[in-house]
N, C-alpha and C positions, 0 to 999 in steps of 0.2 A: 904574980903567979901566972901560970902559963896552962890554958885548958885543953885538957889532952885527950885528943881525938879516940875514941874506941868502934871499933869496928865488929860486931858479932855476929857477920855473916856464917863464918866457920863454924859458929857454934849449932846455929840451924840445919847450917848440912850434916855437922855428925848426930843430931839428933834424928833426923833422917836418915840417915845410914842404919843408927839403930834400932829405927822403928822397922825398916823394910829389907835390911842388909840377909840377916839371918832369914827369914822368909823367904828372900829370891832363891837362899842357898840351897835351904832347905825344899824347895819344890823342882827346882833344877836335879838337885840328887832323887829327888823321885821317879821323874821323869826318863832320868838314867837309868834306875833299876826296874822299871815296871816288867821290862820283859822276861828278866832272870828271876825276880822273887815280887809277886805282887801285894804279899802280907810287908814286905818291910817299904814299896812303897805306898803304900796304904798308910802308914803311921808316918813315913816323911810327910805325905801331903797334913796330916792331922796336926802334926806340929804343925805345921807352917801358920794353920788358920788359927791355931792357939795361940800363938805368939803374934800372930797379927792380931787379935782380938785384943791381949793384954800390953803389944805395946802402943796400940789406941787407947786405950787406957792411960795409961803411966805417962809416957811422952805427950799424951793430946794433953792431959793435963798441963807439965810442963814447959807446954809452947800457951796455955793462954793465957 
């Protein structure tokens, strides 16, 4: 039998992608709208840190 190499590099970056992907998005479109309406980027920044708090959470978990 012939033992077969596995590579899970890919796997580590998409889990990064979705720990920090939506977060970069999400404060990036803040930053875009602060000067036309500061109540909507008021709540983009609030996600962002929410979902960075809970995909520390969820993903830190599934990386250790």
């Amino acid at each position: 039998m012939i033992p077969i190499e596995v590579n899970l590099d890919g796997l580590v970056t998409l889990i990064f992608a979705i720990m920090f992907g939506p977060a970069i998005l999400l404060t990036i479109i803040g930053f875009a709208v602060i000067r036309k309406n500061k109540k909507a980027a008021k709540i983009c920044f609030i996600l962002a840190a929410v979902y960075i708090i809970i995909s520390f959470g969820i993903c830190g978990s599934m990386m250790m």
